[in-house]
N, C-alpha and C positions, 0 to 999 in steps of 0.2 A: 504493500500500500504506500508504503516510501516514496519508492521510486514513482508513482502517479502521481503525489501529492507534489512530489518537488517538478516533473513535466508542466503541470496543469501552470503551476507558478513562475514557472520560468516562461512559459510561453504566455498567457494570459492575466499574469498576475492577480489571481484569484484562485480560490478555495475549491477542493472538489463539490462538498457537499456538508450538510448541516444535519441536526436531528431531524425526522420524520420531512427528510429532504425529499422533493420531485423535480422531473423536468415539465417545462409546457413552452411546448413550439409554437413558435407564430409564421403564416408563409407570407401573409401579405395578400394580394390581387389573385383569387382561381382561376382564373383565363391570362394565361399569356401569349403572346402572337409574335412571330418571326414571318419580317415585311420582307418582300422579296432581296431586297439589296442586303438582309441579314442572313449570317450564319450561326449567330449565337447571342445567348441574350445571359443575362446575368440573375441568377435570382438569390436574395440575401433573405437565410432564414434566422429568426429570434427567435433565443429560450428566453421569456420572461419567468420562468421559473425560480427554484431556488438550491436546483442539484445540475449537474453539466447532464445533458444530452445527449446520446449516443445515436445520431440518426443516420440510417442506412437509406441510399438513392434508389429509388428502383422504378423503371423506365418501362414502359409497357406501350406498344403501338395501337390505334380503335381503327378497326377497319369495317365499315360499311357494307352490309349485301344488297342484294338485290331488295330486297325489304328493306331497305335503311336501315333493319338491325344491326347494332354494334356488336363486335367483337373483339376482346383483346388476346394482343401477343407477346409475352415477354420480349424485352428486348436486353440485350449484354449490357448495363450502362459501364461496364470496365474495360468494353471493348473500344480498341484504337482502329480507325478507320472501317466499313465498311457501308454501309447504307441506313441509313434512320438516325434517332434523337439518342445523343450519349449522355451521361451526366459525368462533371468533370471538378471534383473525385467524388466517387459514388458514396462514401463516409463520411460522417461531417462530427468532430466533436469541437459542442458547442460548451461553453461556459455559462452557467447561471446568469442571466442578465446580462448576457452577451451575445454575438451574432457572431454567423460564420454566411459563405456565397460558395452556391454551386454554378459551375459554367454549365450551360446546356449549348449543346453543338451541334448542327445538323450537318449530317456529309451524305450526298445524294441526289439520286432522280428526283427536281423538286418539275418536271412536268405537270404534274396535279399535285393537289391543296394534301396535305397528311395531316396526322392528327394523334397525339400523344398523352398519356397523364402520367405523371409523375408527380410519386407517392414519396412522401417525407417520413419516413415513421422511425420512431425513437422505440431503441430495445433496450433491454435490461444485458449488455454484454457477456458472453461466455468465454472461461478460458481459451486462449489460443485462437479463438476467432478472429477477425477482419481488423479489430478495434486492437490487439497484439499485448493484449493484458495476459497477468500473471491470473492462476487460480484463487489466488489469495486477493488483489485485487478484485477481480471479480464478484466475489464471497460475499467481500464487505462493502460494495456499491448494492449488491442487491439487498444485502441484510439492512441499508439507510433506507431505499425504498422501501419496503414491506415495516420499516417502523413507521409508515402514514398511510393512510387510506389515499391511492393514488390510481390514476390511470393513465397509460403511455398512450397518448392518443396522437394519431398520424395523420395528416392531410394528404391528399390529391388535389396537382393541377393539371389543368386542361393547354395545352400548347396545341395553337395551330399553325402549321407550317404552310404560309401562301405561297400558292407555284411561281417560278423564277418568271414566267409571265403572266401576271394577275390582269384578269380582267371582270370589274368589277356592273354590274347590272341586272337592278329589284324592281320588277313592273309591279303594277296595281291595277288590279282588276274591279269595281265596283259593283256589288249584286245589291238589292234591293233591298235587305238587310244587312249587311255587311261587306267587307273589303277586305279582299287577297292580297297579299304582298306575296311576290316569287322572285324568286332568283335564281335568273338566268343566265349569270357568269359565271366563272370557274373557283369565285376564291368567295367565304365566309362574308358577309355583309352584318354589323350588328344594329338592332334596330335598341337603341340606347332612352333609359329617359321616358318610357311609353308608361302613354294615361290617356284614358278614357276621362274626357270631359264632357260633364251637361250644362247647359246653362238654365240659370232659375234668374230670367228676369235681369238684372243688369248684372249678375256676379253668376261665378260659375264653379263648380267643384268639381274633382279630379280625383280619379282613382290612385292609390299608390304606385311610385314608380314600377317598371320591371326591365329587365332587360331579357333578349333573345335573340339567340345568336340563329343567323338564318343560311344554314349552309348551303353549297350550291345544289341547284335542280329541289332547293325545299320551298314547301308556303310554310306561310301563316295567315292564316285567318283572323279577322276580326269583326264580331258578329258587335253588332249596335240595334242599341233601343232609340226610339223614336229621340229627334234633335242632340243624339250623342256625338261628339267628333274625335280622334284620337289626336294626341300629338305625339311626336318622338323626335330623336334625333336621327337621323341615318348616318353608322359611319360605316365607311367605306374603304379599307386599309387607313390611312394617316389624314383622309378627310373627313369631314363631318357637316352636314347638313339639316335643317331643321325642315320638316313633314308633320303638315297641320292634313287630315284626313276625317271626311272626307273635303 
């Protein structure tokens, strides 16, 4: 346990961990996007916790059928070169009230839009595993957590990889009680900001925000009661446009 205590301090200048210590990760933004001119984006995770963090990367591709059912498929994130989203390094130990950043890298056919999530999850480490602890070390990080009622809880993000030529175009269909939005481009469209507004006489009220991501060849519908209108933002890769409907 020494020799971590004195790591942890020399590199971070901070303590492993406390009585009925825990970790709790923070990711930030669940949707992140790689704009065509990019190959990697940065994402920086916090423990606002009160014990260090032992999170492991791990990289999973969503692949679409014919039903637009998703499917996922592991992906190597310790793998150097071949095709799909890497994380860069798949380990991350954090410090209590500290942050650490993973590289995420895309190397590949970006002909069509891809699509990744990438799972943050903090483990309780085992001797000789990944994180290069002794047994004994190990022993006594697990024996702090289980002195507090805690739970190691993990996030998933969503990374969309726009194709190296994005072309971006959401028609609007108007039926009689409501309005289609499609998209008929190759790359994710987000309809940001969206609310259902009525007006009562000179003021008007709004549903709460939402957002929806509209990937290519998808609708969305938006079915309306009498004098409702939506508004939203459209964006569109790195622009954005305001869409008052109908």
């Amino acid at each position: 346990m020494k020799r971590l205590l004195w790591l942890m301090v020399l590199c971070f200048g901070l303590p492993l961990v406390g009585n009925a210590a825990a970790p709790s990760i923070q990711v930030g933004a669940m949707y992140e996007y790689l704009e065509p001119d990019q190959a990697s984006l940065l994402k920086r995770v916090h423990n606002r916790g009160t014990a260090t963090a032992f999170v492991r990367v791990m990289v999973s591709e969503v692949v679409y059928d014919q039903d637009l059912r998703a499917h996922e498929h592991a992906v190597d994130a310790t793998a150097e070169g071949g095709d799909g989203l890497v994380a860069s390094p798949a380990r991350l130990i954090i410090p209590a009230q500290g942050q650490q950043a993973a590289r995420l890298v895309f190397l590949g056919d970006r002909s069509r839009e891809r699509y990744y999530r990438v799972r943050f999850v903090p483990v309780a480490p085992k001797a000789a595993d990944e994180f290069a602890l002794t047994t004994e070390e190990a022993r006594d990080y697990d024996a702090q957590l289980s002195a507090g009622v805690n739970v190691l809880a993990g996030y998933g993000v969503f990374v969309i990889v726009h194709p190296g030529s994005a072309h971006y175009e959401v028609r609007t269909e108007h039926g009689p009680d409501h309005v289609v939005l499609h998209n008929v481009g190759n790359s994710t469209a987000v309809l940001d900001d969206l609310r259902a507004c009525t007006a009562h006489g000179r003021t008007e009220t709004c549903s709460p925000a939402q957002r929806v991501h509209l990937l290519p060849q998808r609708q969305h519908r938006l079915d309306q009661d009498q004098g409702q209108r939506y508004r939203l933002q459209l964006v569109e890769g790195e622009h954005r446009r305001p869409l008052h409907l109908p």
